[in-house]
PASEBA-1860 file (N, C-alpha, C; in nm, 3 decimals):
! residues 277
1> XXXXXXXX> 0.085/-0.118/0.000/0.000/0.000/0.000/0.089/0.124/0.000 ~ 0.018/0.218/-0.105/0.115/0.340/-0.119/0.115/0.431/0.005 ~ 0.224/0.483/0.079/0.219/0.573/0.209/0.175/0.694/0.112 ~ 0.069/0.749/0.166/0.015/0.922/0.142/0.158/1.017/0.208 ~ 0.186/1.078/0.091/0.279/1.182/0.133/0.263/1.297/0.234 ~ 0.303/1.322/0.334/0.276/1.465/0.456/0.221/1.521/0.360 ~ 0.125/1.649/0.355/0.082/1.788/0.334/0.207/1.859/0.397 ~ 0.262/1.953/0.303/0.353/2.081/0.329/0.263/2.141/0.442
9> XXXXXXXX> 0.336/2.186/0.532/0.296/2.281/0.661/0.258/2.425/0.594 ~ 0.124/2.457/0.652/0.099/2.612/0.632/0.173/2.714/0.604 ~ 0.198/2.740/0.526/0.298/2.871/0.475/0.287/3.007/0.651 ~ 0.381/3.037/0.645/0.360/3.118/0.788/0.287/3.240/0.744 ~ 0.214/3.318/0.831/0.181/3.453/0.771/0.270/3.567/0.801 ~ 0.305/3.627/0.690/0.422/3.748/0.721/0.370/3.812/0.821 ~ 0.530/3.859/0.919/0.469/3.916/0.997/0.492/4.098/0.993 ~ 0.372/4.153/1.026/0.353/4.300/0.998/0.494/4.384/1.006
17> XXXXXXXX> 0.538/4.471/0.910/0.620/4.532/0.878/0.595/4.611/1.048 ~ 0.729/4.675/1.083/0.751/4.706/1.232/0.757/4.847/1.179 ~ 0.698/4.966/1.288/0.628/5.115/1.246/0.813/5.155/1.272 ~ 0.874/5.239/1.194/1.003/5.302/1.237/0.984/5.396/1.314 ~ 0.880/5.455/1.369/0.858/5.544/1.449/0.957/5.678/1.417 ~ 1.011/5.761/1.510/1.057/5.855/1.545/0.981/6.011/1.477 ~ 1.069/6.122/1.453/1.038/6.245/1.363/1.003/6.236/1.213 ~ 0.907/6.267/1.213/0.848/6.300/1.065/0.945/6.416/0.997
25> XXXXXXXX> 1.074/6.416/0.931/1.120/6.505/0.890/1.119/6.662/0.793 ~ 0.951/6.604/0.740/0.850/6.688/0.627/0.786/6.743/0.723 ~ 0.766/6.747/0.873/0.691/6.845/0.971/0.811/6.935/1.000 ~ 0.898/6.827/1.061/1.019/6.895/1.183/1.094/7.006/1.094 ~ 1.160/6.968/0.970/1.230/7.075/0.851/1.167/7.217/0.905 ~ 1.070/7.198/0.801/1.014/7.354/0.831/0.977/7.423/0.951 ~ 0.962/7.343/1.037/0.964/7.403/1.236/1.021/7.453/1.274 ~ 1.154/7.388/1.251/1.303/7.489/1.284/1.339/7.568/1.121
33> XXXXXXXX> 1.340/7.538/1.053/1.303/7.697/0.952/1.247/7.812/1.000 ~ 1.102/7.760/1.044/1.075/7.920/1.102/1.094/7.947/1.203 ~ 1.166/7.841/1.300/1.262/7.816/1.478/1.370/7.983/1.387 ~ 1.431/7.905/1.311/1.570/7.973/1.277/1.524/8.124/1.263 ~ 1.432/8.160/1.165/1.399/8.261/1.108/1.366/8.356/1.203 ~ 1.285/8.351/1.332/1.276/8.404/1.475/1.360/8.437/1.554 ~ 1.466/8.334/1.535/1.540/8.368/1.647/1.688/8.504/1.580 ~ 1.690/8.466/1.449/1.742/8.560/1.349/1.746/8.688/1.334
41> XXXXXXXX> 1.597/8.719/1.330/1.547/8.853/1.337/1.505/8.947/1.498 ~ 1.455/8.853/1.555/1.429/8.907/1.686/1.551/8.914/1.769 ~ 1.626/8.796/1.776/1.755/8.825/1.878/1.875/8.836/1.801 ~ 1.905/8.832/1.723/2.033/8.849/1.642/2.000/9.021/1.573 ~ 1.892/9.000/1.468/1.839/9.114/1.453/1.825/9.243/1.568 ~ 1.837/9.208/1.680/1.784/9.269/1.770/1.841/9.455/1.752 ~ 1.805/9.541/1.773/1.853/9.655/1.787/1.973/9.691/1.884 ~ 1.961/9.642/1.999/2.040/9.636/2.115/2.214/9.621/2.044
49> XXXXXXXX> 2.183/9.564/1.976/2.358/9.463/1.918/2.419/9.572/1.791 ~ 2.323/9.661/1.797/2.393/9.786/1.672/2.404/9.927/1.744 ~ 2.538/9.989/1.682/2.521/10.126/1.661/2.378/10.216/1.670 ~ 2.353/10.265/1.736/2.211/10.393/1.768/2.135/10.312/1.746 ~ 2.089/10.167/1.788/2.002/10.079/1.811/1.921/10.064/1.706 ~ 2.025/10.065/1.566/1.975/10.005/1.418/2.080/9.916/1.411 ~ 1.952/9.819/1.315/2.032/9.708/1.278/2.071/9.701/1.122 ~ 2.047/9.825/1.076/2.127/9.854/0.942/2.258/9.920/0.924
57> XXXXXXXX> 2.282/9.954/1.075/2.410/10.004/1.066/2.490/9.867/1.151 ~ 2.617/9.947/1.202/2.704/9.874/1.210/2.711/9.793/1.358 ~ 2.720/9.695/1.377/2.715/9.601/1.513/2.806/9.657/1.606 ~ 2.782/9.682/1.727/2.854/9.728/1.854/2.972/9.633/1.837 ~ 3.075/9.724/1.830/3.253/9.676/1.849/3.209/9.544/1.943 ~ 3.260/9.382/1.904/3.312/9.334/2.013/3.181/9.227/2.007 ~ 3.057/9.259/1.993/2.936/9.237/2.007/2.877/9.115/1.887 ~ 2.949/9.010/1.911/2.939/8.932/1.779/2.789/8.867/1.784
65> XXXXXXXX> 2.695/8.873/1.841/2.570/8.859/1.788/2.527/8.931/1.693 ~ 2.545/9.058/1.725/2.550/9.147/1.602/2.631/9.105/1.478 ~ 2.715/9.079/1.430/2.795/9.051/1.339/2.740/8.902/1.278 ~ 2.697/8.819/1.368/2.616/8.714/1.298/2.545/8.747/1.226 ~ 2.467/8.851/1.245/2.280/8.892/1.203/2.380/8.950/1.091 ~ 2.476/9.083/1.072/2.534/9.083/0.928/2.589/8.974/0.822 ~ 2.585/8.830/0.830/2.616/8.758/0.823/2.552/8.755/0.658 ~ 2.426/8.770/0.673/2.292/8.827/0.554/2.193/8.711/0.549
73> XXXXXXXX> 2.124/8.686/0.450/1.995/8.574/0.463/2.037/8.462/0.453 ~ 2.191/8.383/0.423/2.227/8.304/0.425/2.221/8.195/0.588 ~ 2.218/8.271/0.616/2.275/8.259/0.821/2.151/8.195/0.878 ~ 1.989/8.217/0.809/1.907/8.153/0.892/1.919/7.981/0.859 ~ 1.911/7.977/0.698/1.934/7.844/0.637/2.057/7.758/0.731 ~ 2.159/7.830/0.751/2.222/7.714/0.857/2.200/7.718/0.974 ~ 2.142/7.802/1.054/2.076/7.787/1.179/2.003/7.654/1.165 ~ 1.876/7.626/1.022/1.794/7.547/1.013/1.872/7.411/1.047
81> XXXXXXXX> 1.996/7.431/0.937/2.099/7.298/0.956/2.146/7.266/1.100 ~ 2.210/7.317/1.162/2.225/7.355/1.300/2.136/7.276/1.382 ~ 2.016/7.332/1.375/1.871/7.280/1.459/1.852/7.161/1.406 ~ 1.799/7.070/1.271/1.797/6.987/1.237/1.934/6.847/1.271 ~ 2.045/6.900/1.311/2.149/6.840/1.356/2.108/6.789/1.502 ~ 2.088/6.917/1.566/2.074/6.869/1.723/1.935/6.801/1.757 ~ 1.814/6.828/1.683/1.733/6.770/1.740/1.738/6.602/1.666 ~ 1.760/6.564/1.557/1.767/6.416/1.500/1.876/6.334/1.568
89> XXXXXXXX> 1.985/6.415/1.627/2.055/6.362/1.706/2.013/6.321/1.824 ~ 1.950/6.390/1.898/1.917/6.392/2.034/1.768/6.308/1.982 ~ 1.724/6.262/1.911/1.643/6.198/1.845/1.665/6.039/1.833 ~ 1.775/6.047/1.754/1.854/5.901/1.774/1.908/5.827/1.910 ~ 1.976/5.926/1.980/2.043/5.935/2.085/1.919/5.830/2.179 ~ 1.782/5.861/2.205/1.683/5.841/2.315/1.619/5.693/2.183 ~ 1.646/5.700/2.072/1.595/5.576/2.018/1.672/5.449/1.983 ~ 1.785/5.450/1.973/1.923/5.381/1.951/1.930/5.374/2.157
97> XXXXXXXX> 1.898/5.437/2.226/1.885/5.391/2.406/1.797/5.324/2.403 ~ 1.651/5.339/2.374/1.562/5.240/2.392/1.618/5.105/2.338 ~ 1.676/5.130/2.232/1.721/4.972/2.141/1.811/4.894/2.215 ~ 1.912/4.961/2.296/1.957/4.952/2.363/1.932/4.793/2.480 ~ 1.801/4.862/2.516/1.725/4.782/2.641/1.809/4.819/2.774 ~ 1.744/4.693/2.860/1.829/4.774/2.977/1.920/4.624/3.003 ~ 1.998/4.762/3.101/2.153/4.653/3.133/2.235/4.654/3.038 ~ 2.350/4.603/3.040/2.437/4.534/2.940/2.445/4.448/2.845
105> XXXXXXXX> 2.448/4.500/2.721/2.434/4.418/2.567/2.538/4.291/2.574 ~ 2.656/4.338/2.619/2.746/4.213/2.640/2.706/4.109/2.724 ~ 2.648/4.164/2.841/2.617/4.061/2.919/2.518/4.011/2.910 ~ 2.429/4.006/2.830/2.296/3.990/2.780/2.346/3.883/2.691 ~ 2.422/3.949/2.613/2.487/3.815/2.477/2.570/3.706/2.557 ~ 2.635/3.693/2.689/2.717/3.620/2.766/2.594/3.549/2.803 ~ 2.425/3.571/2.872/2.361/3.519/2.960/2.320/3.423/2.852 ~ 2.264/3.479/2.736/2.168/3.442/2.609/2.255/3.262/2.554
113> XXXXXXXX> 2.410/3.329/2.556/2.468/3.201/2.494/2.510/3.101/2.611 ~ 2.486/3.138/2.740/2.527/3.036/2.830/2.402/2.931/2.857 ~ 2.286/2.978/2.833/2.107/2.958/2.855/2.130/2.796/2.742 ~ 2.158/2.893/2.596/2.176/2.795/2.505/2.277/2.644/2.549 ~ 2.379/2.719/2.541/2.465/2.586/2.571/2.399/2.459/2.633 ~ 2.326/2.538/2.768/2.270/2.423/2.848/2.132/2.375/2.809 ~ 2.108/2.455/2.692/1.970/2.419/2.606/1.847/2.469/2.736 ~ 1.826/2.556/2.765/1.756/2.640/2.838/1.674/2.751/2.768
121> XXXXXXXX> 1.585/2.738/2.652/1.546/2.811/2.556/1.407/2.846/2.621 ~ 1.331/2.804/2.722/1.279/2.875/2.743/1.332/3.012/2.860 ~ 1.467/2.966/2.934/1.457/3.034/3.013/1.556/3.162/2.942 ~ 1.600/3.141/2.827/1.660/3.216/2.748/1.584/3.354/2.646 ~ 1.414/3.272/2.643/1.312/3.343/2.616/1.252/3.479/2.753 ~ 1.277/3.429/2.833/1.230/3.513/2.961/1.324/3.662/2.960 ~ 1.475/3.565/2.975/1.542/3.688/2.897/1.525/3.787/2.846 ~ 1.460/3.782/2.708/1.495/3.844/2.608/1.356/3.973/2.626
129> XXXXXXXX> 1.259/3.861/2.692/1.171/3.985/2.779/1.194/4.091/2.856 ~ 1.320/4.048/2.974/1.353/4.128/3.050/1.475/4.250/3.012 ~ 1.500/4.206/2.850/1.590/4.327/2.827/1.503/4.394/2.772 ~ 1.383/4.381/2.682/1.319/4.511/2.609/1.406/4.597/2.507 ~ 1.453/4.515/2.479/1.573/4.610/2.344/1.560/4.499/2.199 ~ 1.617/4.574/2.121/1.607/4.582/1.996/1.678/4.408/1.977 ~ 1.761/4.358/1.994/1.791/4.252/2.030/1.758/4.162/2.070 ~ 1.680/4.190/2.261/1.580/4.077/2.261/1.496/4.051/2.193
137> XXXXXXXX> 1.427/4.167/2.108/1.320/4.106/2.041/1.367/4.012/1.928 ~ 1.498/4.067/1.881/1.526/3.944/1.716/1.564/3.773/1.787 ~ 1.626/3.797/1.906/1.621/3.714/1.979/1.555/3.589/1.984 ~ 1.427/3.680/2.040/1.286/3.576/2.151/1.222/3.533/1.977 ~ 1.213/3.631/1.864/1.196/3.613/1.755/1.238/3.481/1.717 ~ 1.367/3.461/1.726/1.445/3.336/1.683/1.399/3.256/1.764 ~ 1.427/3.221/1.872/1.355/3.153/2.006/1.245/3.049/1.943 ~ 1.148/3.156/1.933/1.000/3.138/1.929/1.022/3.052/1.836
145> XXXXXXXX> 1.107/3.063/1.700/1.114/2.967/1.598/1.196/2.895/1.607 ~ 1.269/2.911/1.682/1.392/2.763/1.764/1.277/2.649/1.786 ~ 1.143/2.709/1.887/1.099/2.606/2.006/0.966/2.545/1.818 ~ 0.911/2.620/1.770/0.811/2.563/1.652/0.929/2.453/1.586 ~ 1.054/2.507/1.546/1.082/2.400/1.425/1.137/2.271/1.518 ~ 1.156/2.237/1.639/1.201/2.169/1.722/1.094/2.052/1.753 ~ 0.955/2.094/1.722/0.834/1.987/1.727/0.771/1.955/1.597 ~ 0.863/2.035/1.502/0.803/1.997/1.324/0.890/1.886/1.301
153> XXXXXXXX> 0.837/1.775/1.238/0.845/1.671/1.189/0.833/1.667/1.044 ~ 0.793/1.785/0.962/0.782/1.778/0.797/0.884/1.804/0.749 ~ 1.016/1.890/0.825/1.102/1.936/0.760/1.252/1.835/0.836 ~ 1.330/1.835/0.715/1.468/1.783/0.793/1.570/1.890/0.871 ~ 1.658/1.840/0.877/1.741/1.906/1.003/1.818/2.032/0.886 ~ 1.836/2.024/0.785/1.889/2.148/0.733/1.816/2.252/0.674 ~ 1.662/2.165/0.637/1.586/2.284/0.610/1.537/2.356/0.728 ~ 1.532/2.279/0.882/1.507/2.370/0.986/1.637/2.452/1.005
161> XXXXXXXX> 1.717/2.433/1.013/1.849/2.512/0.954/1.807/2.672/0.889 ~ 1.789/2.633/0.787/1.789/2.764/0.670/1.652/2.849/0.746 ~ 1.544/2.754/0.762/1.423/2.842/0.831/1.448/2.911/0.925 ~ 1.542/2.852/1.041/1.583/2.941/1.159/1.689/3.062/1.087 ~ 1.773/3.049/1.009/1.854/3.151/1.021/1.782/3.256/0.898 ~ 1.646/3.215/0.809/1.606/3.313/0.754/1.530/3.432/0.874 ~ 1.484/3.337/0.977/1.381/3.410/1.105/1.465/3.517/1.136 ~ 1.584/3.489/1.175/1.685/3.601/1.222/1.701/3.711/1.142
169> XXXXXXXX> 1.715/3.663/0.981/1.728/3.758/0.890/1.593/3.861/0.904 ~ 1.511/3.815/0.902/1.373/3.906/0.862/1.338/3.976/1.017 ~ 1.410/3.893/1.086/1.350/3.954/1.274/1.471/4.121/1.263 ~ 1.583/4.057/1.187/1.673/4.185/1.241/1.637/4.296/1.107 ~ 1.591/4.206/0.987/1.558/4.334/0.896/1.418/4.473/0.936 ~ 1.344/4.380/1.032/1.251/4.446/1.068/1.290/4.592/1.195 ~ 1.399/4.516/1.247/1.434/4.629/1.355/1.515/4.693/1.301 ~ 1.619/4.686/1.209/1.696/4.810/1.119/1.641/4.901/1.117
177> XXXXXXXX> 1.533/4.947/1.028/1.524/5.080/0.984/1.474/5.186/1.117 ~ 1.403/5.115/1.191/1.364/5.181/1.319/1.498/5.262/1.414 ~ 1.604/5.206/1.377/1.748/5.253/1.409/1.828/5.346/1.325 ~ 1.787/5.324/1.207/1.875/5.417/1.105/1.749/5.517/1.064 ~ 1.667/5.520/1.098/1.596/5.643/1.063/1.630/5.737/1.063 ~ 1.655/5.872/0.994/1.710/6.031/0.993/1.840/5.996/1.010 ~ 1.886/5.935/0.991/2.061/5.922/0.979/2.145/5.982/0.866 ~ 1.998/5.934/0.756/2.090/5.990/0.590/2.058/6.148/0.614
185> XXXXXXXX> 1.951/6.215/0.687/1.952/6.336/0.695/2.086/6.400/0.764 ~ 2.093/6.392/0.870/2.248/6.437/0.915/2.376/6.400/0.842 ~ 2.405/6.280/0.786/2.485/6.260/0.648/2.450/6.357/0.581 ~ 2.352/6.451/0.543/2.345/6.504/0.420/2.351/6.644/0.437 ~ 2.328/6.643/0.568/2.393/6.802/0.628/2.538/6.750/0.647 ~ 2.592/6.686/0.687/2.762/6.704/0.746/2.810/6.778/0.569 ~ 2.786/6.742/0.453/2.810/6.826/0.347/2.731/6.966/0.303 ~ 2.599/6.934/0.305/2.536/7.050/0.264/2.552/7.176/0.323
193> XXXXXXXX> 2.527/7.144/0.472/2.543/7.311/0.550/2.730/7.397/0.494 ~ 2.781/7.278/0.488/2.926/7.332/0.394/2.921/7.421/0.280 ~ 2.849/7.349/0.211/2.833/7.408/0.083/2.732/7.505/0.070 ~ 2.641/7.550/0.181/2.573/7.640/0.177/2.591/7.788/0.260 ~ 2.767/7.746/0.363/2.848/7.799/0.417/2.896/7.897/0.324 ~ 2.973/7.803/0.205/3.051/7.874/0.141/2.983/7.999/0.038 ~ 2.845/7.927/0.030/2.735/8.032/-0.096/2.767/8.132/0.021 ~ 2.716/8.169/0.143/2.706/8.285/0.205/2.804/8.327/0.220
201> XXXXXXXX> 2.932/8.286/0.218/3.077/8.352/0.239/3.109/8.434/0.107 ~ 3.088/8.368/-0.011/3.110/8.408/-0.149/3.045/8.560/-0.178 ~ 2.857/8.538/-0.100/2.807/8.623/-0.139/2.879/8.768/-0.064 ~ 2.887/8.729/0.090/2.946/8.828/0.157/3.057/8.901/0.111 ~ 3.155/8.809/0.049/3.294/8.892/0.014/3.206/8.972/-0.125 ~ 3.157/8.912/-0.220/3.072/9.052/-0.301/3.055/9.147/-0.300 ~ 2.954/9.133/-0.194/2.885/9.284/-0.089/3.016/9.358/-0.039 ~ 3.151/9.281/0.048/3.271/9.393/0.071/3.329/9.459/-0.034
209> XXXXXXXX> 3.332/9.384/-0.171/3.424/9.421/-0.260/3.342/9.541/-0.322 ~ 3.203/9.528/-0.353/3.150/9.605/-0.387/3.117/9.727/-0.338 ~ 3.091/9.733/-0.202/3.065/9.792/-0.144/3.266/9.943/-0.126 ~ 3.320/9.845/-0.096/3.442/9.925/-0.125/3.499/9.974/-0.291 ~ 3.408/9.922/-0.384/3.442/9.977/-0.498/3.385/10.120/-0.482 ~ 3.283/10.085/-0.452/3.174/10.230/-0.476/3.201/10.357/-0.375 ~ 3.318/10.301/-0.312/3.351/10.461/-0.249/3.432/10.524/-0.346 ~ 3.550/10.397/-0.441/3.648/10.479/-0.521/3.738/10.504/-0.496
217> XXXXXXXX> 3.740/10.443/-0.333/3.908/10.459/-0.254/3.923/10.350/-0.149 ~ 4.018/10.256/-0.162/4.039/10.155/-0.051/3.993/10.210/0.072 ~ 3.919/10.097/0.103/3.860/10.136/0.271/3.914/10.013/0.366 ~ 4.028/9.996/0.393/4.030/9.877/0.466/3.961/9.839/0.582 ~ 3.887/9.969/0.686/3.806/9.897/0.756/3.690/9.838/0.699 ~ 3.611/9.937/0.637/3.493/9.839/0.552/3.504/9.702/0.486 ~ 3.663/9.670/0.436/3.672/9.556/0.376/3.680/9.479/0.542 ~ 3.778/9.455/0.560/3.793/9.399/0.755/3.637/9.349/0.772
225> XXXXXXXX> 3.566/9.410/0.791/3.452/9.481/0.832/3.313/9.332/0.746 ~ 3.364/9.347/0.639/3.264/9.280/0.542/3.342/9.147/0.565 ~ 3.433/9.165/0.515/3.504/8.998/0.558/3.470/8.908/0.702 ~ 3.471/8.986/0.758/3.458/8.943/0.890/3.275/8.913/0.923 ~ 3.211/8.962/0.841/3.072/8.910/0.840/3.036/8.804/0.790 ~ 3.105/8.835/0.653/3.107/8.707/0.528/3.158/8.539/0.570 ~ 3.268/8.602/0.680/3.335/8.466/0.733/3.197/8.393/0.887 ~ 3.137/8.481/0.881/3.031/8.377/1.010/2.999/8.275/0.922
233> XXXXXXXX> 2.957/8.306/0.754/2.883/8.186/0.756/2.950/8.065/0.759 ~ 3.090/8.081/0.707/3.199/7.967/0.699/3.192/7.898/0.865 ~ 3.199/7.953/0.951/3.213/7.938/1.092/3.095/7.850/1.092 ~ 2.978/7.909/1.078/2.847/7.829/1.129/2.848/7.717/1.028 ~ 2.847/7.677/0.937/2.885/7.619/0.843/2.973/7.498/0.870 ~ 3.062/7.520/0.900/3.199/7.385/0.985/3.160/7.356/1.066 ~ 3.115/7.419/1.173/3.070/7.361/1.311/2.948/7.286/1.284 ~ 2.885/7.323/1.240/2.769/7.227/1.199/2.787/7.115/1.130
241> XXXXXXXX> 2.852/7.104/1.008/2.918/7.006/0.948/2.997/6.917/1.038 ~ 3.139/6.940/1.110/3.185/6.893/1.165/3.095/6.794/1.301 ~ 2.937/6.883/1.378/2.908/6.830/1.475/2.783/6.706/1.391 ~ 2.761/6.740/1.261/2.675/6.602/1.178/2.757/6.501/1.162 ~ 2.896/6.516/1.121/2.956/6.425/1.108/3.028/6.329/1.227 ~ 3.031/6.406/1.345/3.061/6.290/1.452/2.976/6.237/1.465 ~ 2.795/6.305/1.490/2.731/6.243/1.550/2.677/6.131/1.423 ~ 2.684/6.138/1.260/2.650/5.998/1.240/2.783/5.896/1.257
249> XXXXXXXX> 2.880/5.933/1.219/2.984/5.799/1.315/2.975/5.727/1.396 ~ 2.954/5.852/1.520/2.878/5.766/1.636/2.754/5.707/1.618 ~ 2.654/5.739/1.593/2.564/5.664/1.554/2.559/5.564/1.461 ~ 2.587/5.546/1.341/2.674/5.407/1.268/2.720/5.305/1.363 ~ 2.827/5.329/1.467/2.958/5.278/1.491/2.806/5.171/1.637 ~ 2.739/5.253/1.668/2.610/5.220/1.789/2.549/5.107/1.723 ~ 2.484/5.119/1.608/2.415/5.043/1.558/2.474/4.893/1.484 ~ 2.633/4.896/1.437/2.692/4.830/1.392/2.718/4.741/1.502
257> XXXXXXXX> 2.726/4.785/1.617/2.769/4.723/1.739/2.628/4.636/1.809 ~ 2.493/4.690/1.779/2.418/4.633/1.779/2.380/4.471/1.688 ~ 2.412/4.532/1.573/2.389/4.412/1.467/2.518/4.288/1.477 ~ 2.620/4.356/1.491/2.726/4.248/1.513/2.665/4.140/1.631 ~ 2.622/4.237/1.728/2.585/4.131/1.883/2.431/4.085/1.847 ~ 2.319/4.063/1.726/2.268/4.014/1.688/2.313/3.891/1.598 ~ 2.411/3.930/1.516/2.441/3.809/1.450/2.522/3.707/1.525 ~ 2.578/3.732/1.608/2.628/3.641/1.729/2.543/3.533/1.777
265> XXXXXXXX> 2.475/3.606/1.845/2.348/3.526/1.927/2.286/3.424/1.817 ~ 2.244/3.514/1.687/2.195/3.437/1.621/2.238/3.351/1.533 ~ 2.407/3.351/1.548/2.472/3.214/1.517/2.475/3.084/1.608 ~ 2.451/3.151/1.746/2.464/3.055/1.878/2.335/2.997/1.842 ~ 2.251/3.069/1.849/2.106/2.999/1.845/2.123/2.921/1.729 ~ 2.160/2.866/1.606/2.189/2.806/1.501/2.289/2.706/1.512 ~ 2.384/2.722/1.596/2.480/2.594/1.635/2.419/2.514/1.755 ~ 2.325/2.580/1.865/2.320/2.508/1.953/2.120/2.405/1.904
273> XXXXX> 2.107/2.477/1.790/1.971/2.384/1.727/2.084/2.291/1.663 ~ 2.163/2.293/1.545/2.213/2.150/1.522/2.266/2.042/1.646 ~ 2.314/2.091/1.738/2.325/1.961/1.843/2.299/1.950/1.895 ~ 2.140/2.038/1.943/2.053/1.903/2.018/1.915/1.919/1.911 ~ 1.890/1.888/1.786/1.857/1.867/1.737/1.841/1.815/1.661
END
């Protein structure tokens, strides 16, 4: 008599794409645009910071708020950069912590692979509860499909193999982007506010050169004078650049350190299913 072949097991149902949460960058942009544009005109602008308390004349000796605001319309646009730096940072900073979880990632990956060894998968699951980070979840993820393919009988030992280490794949693809969110934005300021540094520096030296043509006689304070306005934007410009570019390093260097101590675990969890399995 012919044996009836198993029925293939239920295809699994995908599981729901994970919300990346954080800043909507199409709100926040323009917030601090008109953040920048306020604080530009009212306190930089301010009267107080000029000569006979105009701000079309010349900024009180010494008084470099004033000398910012001469800076010209270039100066709010990197304020914007500026603001958009610190808040996506300090953005990442509190979401890359949550991912985090609590306690120690190392020692979490020390508890996780000692659990295994002794084949302790549920108590390795409890775990992954009690860290609440980005990890336990790809984790308890794997887990969960450690303890299903461990009572399936349709599949052999290498296709439970490939099934467990695709789980990991799709558990950690799901928590990526929730981590790298607004990252390419600060990448894209550590250059742009540069290059939008230099438009306002360019324009500024213009305005000196011109401005000293049209007397008809070298003015070296007026040039001094214009240069020294023209150069804020270079200033605001680097510093901003320079503070996008540590903070995505650091942030990269956070998350890389995350995924490395995911693929760990989730090699352990894959060596310690082939032998006792």
């Amino acid at each position: 008599m012919k044996t009836q072949s198993a029925s293939p097991a239920p295809a699994k149902a995908a599981a729901p794409k994970k919300s990346s949460g954080g800043l909507n960058p199409v709100f926040v942009i323009p917030i601090l645009f008109i953040l920048a544009e306020l604080a530009f005109h009212l306190f930089f602008g301010d009267g107080s910071h000029f000569q006979g308390g105009d701000n079309a004349k010349e900024p009180i000796p010494g008084d470099y708020v004033g000398t910012v605001y001469k800076g010209g319309f270039i100066v709010p646009f990197l304020f914007t950069c500026l603001l958009c730096v610190l808040v996506f940072s300090i953005e990442r900073f509190i979401t890359i912590g949550r991912a985090n979880g609590s306690g120690s990632i190392d020692e979490f990956v020390r508890k996780i692979k000692s659990l295994l060894d002794r084949n302790e998968v549920a108590a390795a699951i409890s775990e992954c509860d009690k860290q609440k980070g980005s990890i336990g979840n790809v984790v308890k993820t794997a887990l969960l499909k450690y303890q299903q393919l461990a009572t399936d009988t349709g599949l052999n030992k290498e296709q439970k193999l490939v099934a467990l280490q695709k789980e990991v794949e799709e558990a950690t693809t799901l928590e990526l982007p929730m981590l790298e969110k607004n990252l390419t934005i600060i990448a894209t300021l550590a250059s742009v506010s540069t290059l939008i540094a230099l438009l306002g520096t360019v324009l500024g030296m213009i305005r000196a050169f011109a401005a000293m043509g049209a007397t008809g006689q070298p003015d070296t304070g007026a040039l001094s004078t214009g240069i020294s306005e023209a150069l804020v934007n270079t200033a605001i410009g680097i510093g901003t650049a320079a503070l996008a570019t540590i903070m995505y390093s650091y942030f990269t260097s956070r998350i890389d350190t995350l995924t490395y101590n995911i693929d760990e675990i989730g090699l352990s969890i894959q060596q310690n299913f082939a032998a006792h399995n």
